[in-house]
C-alpha distance (Angstrom), angle and dihedral (degrees) to the residues before:
residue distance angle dihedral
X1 . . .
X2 3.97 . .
X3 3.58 115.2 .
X4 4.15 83.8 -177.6
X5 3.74 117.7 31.1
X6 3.83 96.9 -178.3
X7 3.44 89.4 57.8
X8 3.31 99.0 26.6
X9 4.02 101.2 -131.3
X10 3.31 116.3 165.2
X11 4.13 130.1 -134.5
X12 4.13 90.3 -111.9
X13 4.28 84.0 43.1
X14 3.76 90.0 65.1
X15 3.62 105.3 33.3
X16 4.31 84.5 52.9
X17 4.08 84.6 54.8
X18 3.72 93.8 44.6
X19 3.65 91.8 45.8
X20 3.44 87.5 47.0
X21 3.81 95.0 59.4
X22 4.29 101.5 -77.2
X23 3.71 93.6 140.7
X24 3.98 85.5 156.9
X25 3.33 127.9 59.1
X26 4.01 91.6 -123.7
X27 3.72 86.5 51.7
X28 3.86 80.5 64.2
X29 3.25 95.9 52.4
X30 3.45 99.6 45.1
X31 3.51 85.1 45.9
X32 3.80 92.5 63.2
X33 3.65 84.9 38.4
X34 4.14 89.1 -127.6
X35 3.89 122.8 110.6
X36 3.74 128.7 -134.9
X37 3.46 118.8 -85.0
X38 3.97 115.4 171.6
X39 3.92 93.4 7.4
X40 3.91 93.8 -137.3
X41 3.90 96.3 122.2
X42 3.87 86.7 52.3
X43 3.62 96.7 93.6
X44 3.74 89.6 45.5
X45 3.23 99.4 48.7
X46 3.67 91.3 50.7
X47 3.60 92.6 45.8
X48 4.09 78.7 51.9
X49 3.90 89.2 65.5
X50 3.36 97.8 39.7
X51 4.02 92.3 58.4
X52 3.87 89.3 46.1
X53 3.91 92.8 42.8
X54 4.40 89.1 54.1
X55 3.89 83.9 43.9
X56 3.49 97.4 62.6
X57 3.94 87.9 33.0
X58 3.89 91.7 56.0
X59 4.33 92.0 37.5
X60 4.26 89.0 56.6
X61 3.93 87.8 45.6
């Protein structure tokens, strides 16, 4: 599934660059080595981090 059609970065695309360290949403872009476009996967991208960031939060508990 696409998280950004305009760039055409995938679900598993961004969860590799937040697991790799993308705790911004320019990280992830940079990441993918793309640039926003539209901005409508910003907010779930973000949301993306967030999830992974209370993850790891929850799995060190």
């Amino acid at each position: 599934m696409y998280v950004c059609n305009c760039n055409a970065i995938r679900e598993r695309d961004a969860q590799k660059a937040i697991l790799s360290g993308a705790t911004t949403v320019k990280a992830v872009f940079n990441h993918c080595q793309t640039r926003p476009q539209c901005a409508k996967c910003v907010c779930d991208i973000r949301q993306m981090i967030e999830d992974v960031s209370a993850t790891v939060r929850l799995a060190a508990e």
